[in-house]
Structures are given as structure tokens and as C-alpha cells.
C-alpha positions as CSV (number, residue, x, y, z in Angstrom):
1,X,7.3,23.5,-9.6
2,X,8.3,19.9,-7.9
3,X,9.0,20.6,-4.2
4,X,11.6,17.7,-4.1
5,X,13.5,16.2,-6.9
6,X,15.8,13.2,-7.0
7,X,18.0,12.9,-9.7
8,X,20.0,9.2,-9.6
9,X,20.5,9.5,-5.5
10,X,22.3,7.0,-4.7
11,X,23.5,6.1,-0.6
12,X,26.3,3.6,0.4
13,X,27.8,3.4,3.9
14,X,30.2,1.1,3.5
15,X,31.3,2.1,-0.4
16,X,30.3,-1.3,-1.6
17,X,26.4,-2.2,-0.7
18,X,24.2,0.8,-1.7
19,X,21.3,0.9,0.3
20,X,19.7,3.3,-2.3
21,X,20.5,2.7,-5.8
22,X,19.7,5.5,-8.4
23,X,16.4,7.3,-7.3
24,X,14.7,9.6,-9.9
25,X,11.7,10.8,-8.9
26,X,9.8,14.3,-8.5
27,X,7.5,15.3,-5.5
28,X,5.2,17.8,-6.4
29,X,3.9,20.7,-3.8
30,X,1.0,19.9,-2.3
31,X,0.9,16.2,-2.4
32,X,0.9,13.9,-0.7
33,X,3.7,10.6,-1.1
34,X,4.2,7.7,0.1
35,X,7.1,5.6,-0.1
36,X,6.6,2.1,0.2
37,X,8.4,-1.3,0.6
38,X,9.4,-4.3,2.5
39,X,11.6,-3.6,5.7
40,X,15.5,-2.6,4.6
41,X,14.2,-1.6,0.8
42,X,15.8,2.1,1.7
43,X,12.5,4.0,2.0
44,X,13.4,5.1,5.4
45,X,16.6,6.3,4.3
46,X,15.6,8.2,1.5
47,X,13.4,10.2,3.9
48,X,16.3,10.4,6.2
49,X,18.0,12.1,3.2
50,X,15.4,14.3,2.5
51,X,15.7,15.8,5.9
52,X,19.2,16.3,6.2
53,X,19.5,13.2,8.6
54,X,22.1,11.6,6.4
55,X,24.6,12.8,3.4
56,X,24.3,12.2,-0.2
57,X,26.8,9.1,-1.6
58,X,26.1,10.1,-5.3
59,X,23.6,12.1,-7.1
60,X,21.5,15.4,-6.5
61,X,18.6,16.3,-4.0
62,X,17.0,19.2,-5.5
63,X,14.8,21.4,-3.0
64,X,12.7,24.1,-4.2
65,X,15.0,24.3,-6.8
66,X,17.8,24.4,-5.0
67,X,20.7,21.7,-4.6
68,X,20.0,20.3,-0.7
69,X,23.2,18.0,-1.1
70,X,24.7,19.3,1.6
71,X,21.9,21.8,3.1
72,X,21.7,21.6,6.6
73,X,18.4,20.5,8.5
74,X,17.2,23.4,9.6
75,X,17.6,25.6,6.4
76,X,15.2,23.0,4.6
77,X,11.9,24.6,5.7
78,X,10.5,20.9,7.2
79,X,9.1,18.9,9.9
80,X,9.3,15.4,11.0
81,X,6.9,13.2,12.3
82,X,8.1,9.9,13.7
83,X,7.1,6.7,14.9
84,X,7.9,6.9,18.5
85,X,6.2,10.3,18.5
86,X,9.4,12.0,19.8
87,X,7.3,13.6,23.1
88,X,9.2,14.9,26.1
89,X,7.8,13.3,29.1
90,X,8.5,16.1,31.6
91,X,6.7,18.4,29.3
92,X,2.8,19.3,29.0
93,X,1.2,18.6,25.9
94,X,1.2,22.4,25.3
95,X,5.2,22.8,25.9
96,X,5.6,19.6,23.6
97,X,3.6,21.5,20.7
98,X,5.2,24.5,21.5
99,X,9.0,23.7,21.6
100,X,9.6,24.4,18.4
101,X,8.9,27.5,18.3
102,X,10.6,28.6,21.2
103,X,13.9,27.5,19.9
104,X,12.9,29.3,17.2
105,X,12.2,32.4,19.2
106,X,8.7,32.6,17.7
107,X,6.4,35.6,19.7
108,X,4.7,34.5,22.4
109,X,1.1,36.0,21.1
110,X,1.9,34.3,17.8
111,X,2.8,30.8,19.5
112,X,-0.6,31.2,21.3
113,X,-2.5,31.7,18.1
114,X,-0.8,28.9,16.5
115,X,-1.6,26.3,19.6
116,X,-5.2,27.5,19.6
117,X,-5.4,26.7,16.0
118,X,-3.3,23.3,15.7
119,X,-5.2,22.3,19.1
120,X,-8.4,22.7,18.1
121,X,-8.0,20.8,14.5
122,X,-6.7,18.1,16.3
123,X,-9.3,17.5,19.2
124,X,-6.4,18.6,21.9
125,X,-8.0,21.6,23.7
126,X,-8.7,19.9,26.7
127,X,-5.8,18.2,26.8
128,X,-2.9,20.8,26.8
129,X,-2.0,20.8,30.4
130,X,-1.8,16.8,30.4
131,X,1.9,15.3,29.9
132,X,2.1,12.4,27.7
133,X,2.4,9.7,30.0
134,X,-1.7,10.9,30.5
135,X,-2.7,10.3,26.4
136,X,-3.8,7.0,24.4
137,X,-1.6,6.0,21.4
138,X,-3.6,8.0,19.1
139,X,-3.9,11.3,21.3
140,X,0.0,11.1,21.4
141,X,0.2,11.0,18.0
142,X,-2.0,14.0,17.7
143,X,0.7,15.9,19.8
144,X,3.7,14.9,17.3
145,X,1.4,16.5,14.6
146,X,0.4,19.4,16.5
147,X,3.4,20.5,16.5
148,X,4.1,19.7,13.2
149,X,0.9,22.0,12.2
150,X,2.1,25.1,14.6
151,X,5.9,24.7,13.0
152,X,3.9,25.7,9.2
153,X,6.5,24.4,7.5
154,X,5.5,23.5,3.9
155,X,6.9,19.9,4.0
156,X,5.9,17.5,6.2
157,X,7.6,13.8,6.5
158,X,6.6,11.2,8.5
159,X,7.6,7.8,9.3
160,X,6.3,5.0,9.7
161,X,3.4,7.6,12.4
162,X,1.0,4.6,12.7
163,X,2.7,1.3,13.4
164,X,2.5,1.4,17.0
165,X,-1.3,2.1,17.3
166,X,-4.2,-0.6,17.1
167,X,-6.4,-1.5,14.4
168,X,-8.9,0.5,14.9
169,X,-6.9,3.8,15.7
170,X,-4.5,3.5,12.6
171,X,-8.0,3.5,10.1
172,X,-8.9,6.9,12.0
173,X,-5.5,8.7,12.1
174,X,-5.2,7.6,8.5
175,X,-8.6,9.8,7.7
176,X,-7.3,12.3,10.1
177,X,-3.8,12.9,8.6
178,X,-5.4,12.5,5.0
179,X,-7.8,15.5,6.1
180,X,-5.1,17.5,7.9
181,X,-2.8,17.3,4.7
182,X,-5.6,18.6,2.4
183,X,-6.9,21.3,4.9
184,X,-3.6,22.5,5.1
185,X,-2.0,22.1,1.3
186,X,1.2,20.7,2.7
187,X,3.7,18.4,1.0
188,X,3.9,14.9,3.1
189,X,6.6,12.5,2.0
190,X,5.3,9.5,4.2
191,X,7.2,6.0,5.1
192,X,5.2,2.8,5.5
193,X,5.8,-0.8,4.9
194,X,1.8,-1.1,5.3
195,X,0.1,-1.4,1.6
196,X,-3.2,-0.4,2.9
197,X,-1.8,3.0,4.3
198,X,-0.3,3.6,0.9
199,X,-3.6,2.7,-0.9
200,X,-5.7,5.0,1.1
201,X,-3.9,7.9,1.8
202,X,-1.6,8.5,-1.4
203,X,-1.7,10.6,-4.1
204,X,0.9,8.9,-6.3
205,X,3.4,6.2,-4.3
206,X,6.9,4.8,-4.8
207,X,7.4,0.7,-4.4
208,X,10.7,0.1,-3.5
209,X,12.8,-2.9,-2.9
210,X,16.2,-3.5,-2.4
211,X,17.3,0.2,-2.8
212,X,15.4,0.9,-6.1
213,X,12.4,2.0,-7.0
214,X,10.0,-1.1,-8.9
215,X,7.1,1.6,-10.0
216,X,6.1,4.7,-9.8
217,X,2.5,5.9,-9.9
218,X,-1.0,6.7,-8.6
219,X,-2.6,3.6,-6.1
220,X,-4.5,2.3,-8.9
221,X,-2.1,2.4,-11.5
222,X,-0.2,0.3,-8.9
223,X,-3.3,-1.9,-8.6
224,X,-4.8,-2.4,-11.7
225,X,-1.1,-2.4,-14.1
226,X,1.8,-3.5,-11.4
227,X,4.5,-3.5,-13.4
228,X,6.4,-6.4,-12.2
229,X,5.4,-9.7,-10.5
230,X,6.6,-7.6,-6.9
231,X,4.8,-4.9,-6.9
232,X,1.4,-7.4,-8.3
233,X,2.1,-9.0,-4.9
234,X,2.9,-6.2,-2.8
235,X,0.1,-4.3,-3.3
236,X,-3.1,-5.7,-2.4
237,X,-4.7,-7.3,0.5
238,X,-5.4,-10.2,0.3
239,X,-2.2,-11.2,-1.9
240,X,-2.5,-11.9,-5.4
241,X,-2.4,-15.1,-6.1
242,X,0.4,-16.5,-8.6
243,X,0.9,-19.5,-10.7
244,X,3.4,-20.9,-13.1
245,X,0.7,-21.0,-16.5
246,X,2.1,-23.3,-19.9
247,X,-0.5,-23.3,-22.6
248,X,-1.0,-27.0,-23.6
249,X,-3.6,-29.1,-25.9
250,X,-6.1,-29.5,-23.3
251,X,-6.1,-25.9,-22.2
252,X,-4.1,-23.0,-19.6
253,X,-2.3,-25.6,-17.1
254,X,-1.5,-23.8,-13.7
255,X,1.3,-25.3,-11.6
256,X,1.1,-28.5,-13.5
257,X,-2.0,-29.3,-11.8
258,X,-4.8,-27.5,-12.7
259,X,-6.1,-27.2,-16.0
260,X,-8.1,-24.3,-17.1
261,X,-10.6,-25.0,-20.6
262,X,-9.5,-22.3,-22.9
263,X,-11.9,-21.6,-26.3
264,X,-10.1,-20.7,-29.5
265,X,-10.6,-16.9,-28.8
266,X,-8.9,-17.8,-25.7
267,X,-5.9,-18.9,-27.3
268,X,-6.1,-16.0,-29.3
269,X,-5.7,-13.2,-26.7
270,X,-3.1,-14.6,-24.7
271,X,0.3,-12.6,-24.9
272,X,3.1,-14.4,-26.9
273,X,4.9,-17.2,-25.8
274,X,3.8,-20.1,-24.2
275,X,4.8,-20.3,-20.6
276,X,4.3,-17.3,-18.3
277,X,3.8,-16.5,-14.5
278,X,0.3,-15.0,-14.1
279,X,-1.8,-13.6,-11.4
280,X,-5.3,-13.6,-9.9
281,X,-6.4,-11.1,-7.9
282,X,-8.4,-12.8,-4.9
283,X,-11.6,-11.5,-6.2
284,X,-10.8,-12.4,-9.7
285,X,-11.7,-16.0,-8.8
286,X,-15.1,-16.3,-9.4
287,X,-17.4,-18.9,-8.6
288,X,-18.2,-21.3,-11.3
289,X,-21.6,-21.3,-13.2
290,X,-23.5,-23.7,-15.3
291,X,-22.2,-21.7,-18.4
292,X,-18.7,-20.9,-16.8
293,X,-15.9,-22.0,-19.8
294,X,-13.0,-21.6,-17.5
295,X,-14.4,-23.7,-14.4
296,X,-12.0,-25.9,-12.3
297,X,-12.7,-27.9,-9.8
298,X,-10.5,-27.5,-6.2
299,X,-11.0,-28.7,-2.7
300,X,-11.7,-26.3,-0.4
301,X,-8.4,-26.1,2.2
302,X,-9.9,-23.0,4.6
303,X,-12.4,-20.5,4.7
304,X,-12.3,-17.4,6.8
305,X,-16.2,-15.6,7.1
306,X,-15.4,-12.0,7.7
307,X,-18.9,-10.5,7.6
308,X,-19.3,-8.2,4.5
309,X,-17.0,-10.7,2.6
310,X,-15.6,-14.3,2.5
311,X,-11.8,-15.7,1.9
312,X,-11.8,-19.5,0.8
313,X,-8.6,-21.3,0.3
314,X,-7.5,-24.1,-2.0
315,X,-4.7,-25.4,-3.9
316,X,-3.3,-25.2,-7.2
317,X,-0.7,-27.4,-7.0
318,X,2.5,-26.5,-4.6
319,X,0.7,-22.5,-4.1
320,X,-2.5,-21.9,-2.0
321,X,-4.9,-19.8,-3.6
322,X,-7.7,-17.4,-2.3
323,X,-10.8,-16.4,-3.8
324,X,-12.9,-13.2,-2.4
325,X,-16.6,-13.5,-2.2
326,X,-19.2,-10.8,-1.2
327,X,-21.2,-11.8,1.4
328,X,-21.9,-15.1,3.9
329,X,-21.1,-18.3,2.3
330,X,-20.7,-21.4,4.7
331,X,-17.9,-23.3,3.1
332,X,-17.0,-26.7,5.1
333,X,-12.5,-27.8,4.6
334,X,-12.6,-30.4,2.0
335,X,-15.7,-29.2,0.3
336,X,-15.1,-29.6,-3.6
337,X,-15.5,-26.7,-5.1
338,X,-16.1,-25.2,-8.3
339,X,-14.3,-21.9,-9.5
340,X,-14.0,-19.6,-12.8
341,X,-10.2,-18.8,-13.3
342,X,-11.1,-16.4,-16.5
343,X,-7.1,-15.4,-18.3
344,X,-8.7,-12.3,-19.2
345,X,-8.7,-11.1,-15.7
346,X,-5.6,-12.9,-15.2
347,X,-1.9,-10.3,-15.4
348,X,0.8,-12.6,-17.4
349,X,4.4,-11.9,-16.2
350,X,7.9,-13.1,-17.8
351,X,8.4,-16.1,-16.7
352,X,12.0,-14.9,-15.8
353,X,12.7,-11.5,-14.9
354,X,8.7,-11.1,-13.7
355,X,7.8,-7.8,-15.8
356,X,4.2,-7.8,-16.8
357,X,3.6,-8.5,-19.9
358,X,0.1,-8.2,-19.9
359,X,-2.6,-6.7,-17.3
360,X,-5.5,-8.3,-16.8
361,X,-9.1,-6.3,-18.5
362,X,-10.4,-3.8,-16.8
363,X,-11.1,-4.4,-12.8
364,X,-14.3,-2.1,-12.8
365,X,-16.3,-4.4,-15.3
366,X,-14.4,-7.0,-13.1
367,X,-16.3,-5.6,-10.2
368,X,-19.9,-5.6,-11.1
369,X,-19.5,-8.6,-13.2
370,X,-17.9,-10.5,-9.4
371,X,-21.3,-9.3,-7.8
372,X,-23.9,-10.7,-10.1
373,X,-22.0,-13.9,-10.8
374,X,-21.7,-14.8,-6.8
375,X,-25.4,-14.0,-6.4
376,X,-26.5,-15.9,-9.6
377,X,-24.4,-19.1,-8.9
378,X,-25.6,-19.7,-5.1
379,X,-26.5,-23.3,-6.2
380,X,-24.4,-24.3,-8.4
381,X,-20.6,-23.7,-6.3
382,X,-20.4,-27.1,-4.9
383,X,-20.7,-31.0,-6.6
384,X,-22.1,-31.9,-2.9
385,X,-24.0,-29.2,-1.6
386,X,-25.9,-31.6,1.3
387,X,-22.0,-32.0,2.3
388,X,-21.0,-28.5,2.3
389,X,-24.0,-26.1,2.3
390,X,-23.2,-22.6,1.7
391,X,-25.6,-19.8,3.1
């Protein structure tokens, strides 16, 4: 049975402007969902909703099968992680885990039991008698789930939990809360604006903007088959890149700039029409080899070395493009360049309301194909190599 439905919820405050515009979707139990978007797309209010934190405008909110319109909070069985971490300063880290449960009038040998257990999964035993003001970013946050584990409520939401820690911090508490979820079997409805939280940590996730919901579905449904030109550049990092694509004599021209060769079978698989928006994902750009069809040639604008993997940047007419290379490769600004922009691996979009109308092949043939071809075309990247050596 789904833990939460929503059937056409919709939220106004002022009568006119609704913040949330018809949201259908089902939350199953035991999974994990994250609700995704821009800032002011509504996600936070829908989770406000689901808590009993604001009212209903229009619609139903359907609870373990029961109609939560106008349940109150605390009869919904759920806890709330925020982004602040909602600590009490004055209190220990034990009194903050355990405050719940006293206004719940929870045994005191049971509360016990219950901090042993949430303190211990969370790496907090030596910390209890600390107050807050005493704890890193990340040991704060462990608190605010603490005591989200000791409530045992089935139905956990959080929002937005990570924004205020570093880097390196938010890729740990990710696996943590990932691990804690699964341990545990809850149901987490979980805010972010961050694309990366929602690829790693959801089961399936909901892309909103402007009050609705753009698509529904598992991360790499997202990924691989967005179903509109925002969610193709929402989700991934770095950004796909788009162009406007007309199909002319000479071949695929992107941005009225770039031309790319297309062969008769070419012509043949491209979606109807003849002018489209399309889409490369950054490591969709391959580099260019002596028997490469679609090869253009760019000038190199930027490139960032990141270690394990290398961004260059060029333009194709008005839009600056990246491409996504494995590896070290020494690329000098102004370099000419020579690239693959393949429109099988390309997603065409309408040209005018931005639905897909065509996903690009499949991305795991993508994948090993992107290793081989950077490692077999070494030499043959750049017209001037002496001017731009690449390592």
C-alpha cells in the first residue's frame, strides 16, 4: 500500500498564484523520495503539507489510506528533519535526542534503550553529554537524526539536512542517511535543490518547477529519458549542453554556426521535422578520430583538469559547450580542437514547448564506447599539437 498519496493537491495563499499546482503522485512505504527543483518550485511546501505544517487549498492528501486534509501533526505518525538542525542550545546532546519522547511520556528504561541504539548507529556515544555549541556541522546533524531514529516513526522527511555542511561532509552524510534509511525500512520524503543528492540517494524522484511536477521517475530514467528540455538540464552535472539543430544540405547545423557531416543513414534516424532543440551530455562529446563522420572543429575557450577527468569548453555559436574526458589531457585556451558530435547520442526536443521527442541511444554503450575513443585518439585531437600538447 502507498504510504502517501497526492491526488491533484493543489496550495494558493493568496487565491490567485498557486504555489503547487495539481500534484499526483504516490510514495510507497519503505522508500526513499526525493523532491527536487529550483528554489520557489513548491517542493518545500509540499513537504510542509505532508507534515501538517500548512493546510490543503484543493485536492486530497491520503495517509495510510486515510484522508490527512485536515489531520493534525501529531496524529500523522512522522518526524522532521531540518536544515537548521532544530537543536536546543541549553540542552545536551542526550536531552536533544531525547525530547521527544519525554513530551511523549515515553518510559524512562525504554528512552534509554532507544538512545543507546540511535547513539551508537550514529557514532554519538561519546558525545551525549556535549551541548551543540561543542559538535562540527556534521555531528549536529547526526543529533537532528538521532532523534529522529529514537522517535520510530515510520515516515521520515527531511529538508534540505545537508546545505549547510562542506563538501566533503555532505558526500558522507549522504552515505550515512542512505544507509540509515535502508537499515531501518523507513519512508523518507527528502527536499533538495541539489541534483547530485537526488541522483545518489533516491529511489525514484519528483522534478518540480513552478508548482508542478515536470517528471516522475527512477534517477536514471531522469538521466538517460528527461522528458522535457528542463529536466535534460536539471539533472546532470556538468549541464547538458543545448543547441538550436536545422537539418540543411551540408549537414545537422547547430546554432547557425557549427555544421555537423550527417551520412544518409543519418538523415534517416533523425525524428521528424526539421528544426529541433537537442542536447549533448558533456561526455557525449567525444573527441574526433581519423574515421570520426560527425567531427567539427572548435576552439578551445577553457579547460578545467580535475584529476580522474577533464572539462574543455568551446563555443557553438552564442552557447558554450563542455565535453568530458577521462583522464589528464593538457589543453592550452585557443587550441583548435577537433570533436565528434554523434545525433545518435544527441536527445532532440520540440523546438517550442521543449518535450523530448527523441532520447539519445543507449548511455551504457555510450560509456565504454567514450573510454576507448579518448584513449585511441590521443594524437589525433588537435590540427597543432606542438601548439597545444595534450598529456
Amino acid at each position: 500500500m502507498a504510504k502517501i498519496v497526492c491526488k491533484d493537491l493543489k496550495k494558493s495563499y493568496d487565491g490567485k498564484t498557486e504555489v503547487l499546482a495539481g500534484i499526483n503522485l504516490e510514495i510507497q512505504e519503505g522508500e526513499f523520495f526525493i523532491l527536487v527543483g529550483p528554489s520557489g518550485c513548491g517542493k518545500s511546501t509540499l513537504l510542509r503539507i505532508i507534515a501538517g505544517l500548512e493546510g490543503v487549498s484543493a485536492g486530497e492528501l491520503i495517509m495510510d489510506g486515510k484522508l490527512a486534509n485536515e489531520m493534525l501533526p501529531k496524529d500523522r505518525n512522522l518526524t522532521m528533519v531540518f536544515q537548521s538542525y532544530a537543536l536546543y542550545p541549553h540542552l545536551s546532546v542526550r536531552d536533544n535526542i531525547l525530547f521527544g519522547l519525554d513530551v511523549k511520556k515515553v518510559a524512562k528504561d525504554e528512552q534509554e534503550r532507544r538512545l543507546a541504539e540511535a547513539a551508537e548507529l550514529l557514532g554519538l556515544t561519546d558525545y551525549l553529554d556535549r551541548k551543540p555549541r561543542a559538535l562540527s556541522g556534521g555531528q549536529r546533524q547526526r543529533v537532528a537524526l538521532a532523534r529522529s531514529v529514537c522517535s520510530q516513526a515510520p515516515l521520515c522527511l527531511m529538508d534540505e539536512p545537508l546545505s549547510n555542511l562542506d563538501a566533503k561532509l555532505r558526500a558522507s552524510m549522504r552515505v550515512e542517511i542512505r544507509r540509515l534509511q535502508q537499515r531501518l525500512g523507513l519512508t523518507v520524503v527528502y527536499v533538495t535543490h541539489d541534483q547530485v543528492e537526488a541522483m545518489t540517494m533516491g529511489d525514484r524522484i519528483a522534478v518540480l518547477s513552478n508548482g508542478r511536477i515536470q517528471q516522475l521517475g527512477t534517477p536514471l530514467e531522469l538521466y538517460n529519458h528527461p522528458a522535457n528540455e528542463f529536466v535534460a538540464t536539471f539533472i546532470g552535472t556538468p549541464q547538458m549542453n543545448m543547441a538550436i539543430a536545422e537539418v540543411q544540405p551540408e549537414g545537422l547545423v547547430l546554432n547557425d554556426d557549427v555544421v555537423v557531416p550527417l551520412s544518409a543513414e543519418d538523415r534517416a534516424k533523425l525524428p521528424a521535422g526539421t528544426r529541433w532543440k537537442v542536447g549533448f551530455r558533456p561526455e557525449q562529446v567525444y573527441p574526433a578520430t581519423a574515421t570520426s563522420v560527425h567531427q567539427v572543429d572548435v576552439s578551445v575557450v577553457s579547460s578545467e583538469m580535475m584529476g580522474n577527468e577533464t572539462l574543455i569548453f568551446f563555443n557553438v555559436g552564442s552557447e558554450l559547450f563542455t565535453a568530458r574526458w577521462q583522464g589528464q589531457h593538457r589543453v592550452e585556451t585557443g587550441a583548435a580542437l577537433r570533436v565528434s558530435l554523434d545525433p545518435r547520442y544527441a536527445h532532440f526536443f520540440d523546438v517550442n514547448t521543449g518535450a523530448l521527442v527523441r532520447a539519445a541511444e543507449d548511455l551504457d554503450e555510450q560509456g565504454a564506447r567514450s573510454t576507448s575513443v579518448v584513449d585511441e585518439s590521443l594524437a589525433a585531437r588537435m590540427e597543432a599539437a606542438p601548439a597545444a600538447p595534450m598529456a
